[in-house]
N, C-alpha and C positions, 0 to 999 in steps of 0.2 A: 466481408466486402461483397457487393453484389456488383456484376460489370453489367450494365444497360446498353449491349452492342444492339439489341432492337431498338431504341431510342433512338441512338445515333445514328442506326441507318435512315431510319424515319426522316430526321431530320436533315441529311444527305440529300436523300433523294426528293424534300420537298425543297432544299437550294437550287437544287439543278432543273426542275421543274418551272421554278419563279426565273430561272434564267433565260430559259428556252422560249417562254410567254413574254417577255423583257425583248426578247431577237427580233421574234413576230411583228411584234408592236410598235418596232423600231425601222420594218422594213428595210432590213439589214439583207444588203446584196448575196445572193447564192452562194458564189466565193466565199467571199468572208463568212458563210452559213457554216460552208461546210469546212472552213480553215479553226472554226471557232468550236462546231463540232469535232475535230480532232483532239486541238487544245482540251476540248473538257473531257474526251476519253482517257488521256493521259494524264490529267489533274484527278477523274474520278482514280483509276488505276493508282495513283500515286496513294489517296485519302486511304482508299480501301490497306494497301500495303502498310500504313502508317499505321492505321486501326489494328490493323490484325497482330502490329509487334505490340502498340499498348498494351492489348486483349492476353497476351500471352504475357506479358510481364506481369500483369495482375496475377495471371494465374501464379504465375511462378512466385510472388510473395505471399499469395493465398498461401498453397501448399507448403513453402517455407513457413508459416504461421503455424500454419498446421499441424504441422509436425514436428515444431520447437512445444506446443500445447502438448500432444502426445505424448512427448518424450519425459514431460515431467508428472503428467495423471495416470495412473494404472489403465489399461484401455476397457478393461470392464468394471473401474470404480465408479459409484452413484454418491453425490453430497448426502451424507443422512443425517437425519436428526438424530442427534441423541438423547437431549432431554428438552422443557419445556417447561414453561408457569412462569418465567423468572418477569422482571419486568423491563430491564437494559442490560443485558451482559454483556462484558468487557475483561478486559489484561487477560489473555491465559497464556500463563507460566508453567513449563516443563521441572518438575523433581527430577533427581537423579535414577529413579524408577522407571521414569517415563510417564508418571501419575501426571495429571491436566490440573491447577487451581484455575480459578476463574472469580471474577468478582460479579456480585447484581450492586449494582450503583444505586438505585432506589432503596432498595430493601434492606442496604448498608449489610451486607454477608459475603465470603468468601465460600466460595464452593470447593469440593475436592472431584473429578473424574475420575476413576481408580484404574490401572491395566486391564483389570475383571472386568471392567463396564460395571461400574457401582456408583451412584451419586451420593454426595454426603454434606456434610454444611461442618468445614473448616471452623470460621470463625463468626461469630455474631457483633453487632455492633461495632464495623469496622473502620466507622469513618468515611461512610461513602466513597471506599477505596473503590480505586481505577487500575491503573497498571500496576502489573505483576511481574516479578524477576527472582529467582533462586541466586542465591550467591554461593561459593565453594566450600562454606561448610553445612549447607542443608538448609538455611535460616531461608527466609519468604522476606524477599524485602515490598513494599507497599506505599503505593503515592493513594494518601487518606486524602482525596480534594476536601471533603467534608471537614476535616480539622485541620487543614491547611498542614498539610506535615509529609514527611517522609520516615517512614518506622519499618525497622527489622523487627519479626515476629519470629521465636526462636519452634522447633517440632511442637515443643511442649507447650508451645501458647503466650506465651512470655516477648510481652512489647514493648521494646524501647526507641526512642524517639531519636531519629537521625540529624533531621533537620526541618527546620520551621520559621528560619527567617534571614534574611540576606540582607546584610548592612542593617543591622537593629531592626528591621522591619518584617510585618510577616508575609511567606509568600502567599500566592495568590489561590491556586487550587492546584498544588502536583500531580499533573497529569499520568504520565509514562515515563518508564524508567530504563535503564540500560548499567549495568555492572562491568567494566574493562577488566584487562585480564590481574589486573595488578591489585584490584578488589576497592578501586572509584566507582562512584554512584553518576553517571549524569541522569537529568530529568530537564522534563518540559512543567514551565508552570504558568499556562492560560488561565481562561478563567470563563466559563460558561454559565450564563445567567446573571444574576445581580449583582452589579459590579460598583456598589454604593459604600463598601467596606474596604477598598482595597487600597494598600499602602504603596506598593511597586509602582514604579515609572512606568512601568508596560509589563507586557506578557517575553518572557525571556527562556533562555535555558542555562541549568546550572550544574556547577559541577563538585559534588563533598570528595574530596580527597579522602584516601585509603584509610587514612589515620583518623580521621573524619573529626579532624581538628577545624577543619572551615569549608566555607560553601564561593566558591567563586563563580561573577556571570559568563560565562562562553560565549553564549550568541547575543546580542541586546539587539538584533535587526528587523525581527520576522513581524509579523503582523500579529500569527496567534499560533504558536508551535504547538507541534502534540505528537505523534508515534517518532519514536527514536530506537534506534538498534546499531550494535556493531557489527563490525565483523569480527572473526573470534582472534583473529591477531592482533587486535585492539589497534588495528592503523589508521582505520576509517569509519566513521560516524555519520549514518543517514538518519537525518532529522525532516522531518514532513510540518511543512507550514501549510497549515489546514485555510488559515487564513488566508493567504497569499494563492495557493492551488498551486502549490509547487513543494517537491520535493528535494531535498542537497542532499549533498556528500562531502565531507570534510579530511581534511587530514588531521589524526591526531597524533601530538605531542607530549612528550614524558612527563609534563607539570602539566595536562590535560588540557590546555589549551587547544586552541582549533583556528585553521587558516587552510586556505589554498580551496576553500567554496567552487563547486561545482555542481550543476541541474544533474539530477539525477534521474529525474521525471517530472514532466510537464503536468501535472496533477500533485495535489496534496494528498491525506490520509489521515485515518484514523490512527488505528495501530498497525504495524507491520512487522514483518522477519524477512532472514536470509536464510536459502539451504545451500548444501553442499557445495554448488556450485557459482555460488557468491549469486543470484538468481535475487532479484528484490517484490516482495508481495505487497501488495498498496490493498487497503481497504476503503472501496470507493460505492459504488452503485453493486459495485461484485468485487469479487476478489480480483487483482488485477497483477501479473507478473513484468516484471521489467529484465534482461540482464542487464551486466556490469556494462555495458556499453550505452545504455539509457533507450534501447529499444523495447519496446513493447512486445511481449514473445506467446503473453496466452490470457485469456480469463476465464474465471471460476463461476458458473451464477450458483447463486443460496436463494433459497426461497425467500427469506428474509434479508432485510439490507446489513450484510456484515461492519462488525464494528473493530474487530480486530483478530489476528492470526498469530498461531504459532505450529512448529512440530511436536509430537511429542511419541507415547505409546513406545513398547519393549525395544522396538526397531528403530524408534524416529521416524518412519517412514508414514506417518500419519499428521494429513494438516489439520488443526481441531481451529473450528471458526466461531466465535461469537457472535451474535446477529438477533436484535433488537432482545425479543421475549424466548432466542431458541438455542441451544448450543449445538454443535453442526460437526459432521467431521468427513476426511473423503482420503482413500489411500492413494498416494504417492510412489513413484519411480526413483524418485529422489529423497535424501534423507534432508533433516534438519542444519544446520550447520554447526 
């Protein structure tokens, strides 16, 4: 925030100026010159006093900015690059390691980041998979847009097909994913690009129960949903309507259902997470923080325009960023959640 107290003085003092040429003009009696003169030293006195509390309350939400930003970036951490070449990277998902997957959407490949700092290619031919999520027994779950599906991919390689179609029909392109504590799948399914093939009423959000006997809709409101995350108590579910420029927060329910909708930021998102301190990261122009109360408390620039965020590395204490052709990372005060 930049405060323009020279503007407004400027502008002050050319009021008082056009007033005083206005008196002149007017042949305005001595008396009343000098009773008008009064009046405007105590009107300027007054402005100047009013200026000077706004001036200081800026300051004071500056520095309150400031140091809610601080508090969560290392104060001598740099965003680095880690690797490069890819052509869209997207979903990065934390192992129980602390290992980074990551997907390239064009190139249809999942990547591996290793704790060592080692790049490696996971998996080939992935289905133009987007979002990434680990579930509690080590498996990779993956929203394949490309084949219209959602598939568990076991250490060894080994893919089976979660779900690919809601009400007889197929979804649209599974975007992002999220796993509750009880081991439900919800996902976002938009749809970018040619939308000449598509069976669904709209772009929606869905939810495969544990048993992963069926697929039910959650949300059927949003314009065009896409980064989803819980929290780890599985109570609350912030879904980002990219479409809309708005992000929610839900309550969730033991049959996975979802009510009791709340803004949770004035802006949409690509992908996003939560750390420690329930803190929500939006992927927008930069990386963008909110806390639980829906203010805005810091942002991140990336050289490149980031696509999606997570924690990950030995500690958690590392936020690894996708961002278009680059993959990005920058240490933290704060752990993962």
């Amino acid at each position: 925030m930049t405060i323009k107290a020279g503007q407004d003085r400027v502008l002050e003092d050319f009021f008082w100026a056009a007033l005083r040429v206005t008196m002149r003009e007017s042949n305005v009696s001595s008396n009343l010159s000098r009773t008008m003169r009064f009046k405007e030293n105590v009107m300027r006195q007054s402005i100047r006093t009013y200026c000077s509390f706004v001036i200081l309350s800026c300051l004071f939400i500056c520095s309150s900015s400031a140091d809610d930003a601080a508090a969560l970036v290392k104060s001598d951490a740099k965003v680095e690059k880690l690797a490069s070449g890819f052509i869209f990277t997207e979903g990065p998902a934390c192992d129980p390691r602390g290992n980074i997957y990551f997907s390239d959407i064009p190139n249809s490949r999942i990547h591996k980041w290793s704790v060592e700092g080692h790049l490696s290619t996971f998996r080939e031919n992935s289905g133009r998979a987007n979002g990434l999520y680990f579930d509690n027994e080590g498996n990779l779950l993956a929203c394949e847009g490309g084949n219209r599906q959602v598939t568990r991919i076991t250490p060894d390689g080994k893919v089976t097909v979660l779900a690919s179609s809601y009400d007889g029909k197929k979804l649209n392109s599974p975007n992002d994913l999220w796993i509750d504590p009880n081991g439900g799948v919800y996902f976002t399914d938009p749809r970018y690009g040619k939308e000449d093939d598509l069976e669904q009423d709209g772009f929606h959000v869905y939810y495969l129960r544990a048993d992963g006997k069926k697929v039910i809709r959650v949300i059927d409101d949003m314009v065009k949903p896409n980064g989803i995350i819980g929290t780890k108590d599985g109570k609350r579910l912030y879904v980002a309507d990219a479409g809309a420029g708005k992000t929610y927060v839900y309550k969730v329910h033991a049959d996975g259902s979802l009510d009791d909708r709340k803004l949770a930021a004035p802006e949409g998102s690509d992908g996003m997470t939560l750390d420690e301190k329930s803190n929500l990261y939006l992927t927008r122009g930069e990386v963008v923080v909110y806390d639980s109360s829906g203010k805005k408390i810091a942002s991140i620039a990336v050289p490149e325009r980031p696509a999606n965020v997570t924690f990950g590395g030995k500690d958690r204490h590392t936020l690894f960023i996708t961002a278009r052709k680059g993959f990005y990372s920058v240490r933290m005060n704060v752990r993962g959640h």
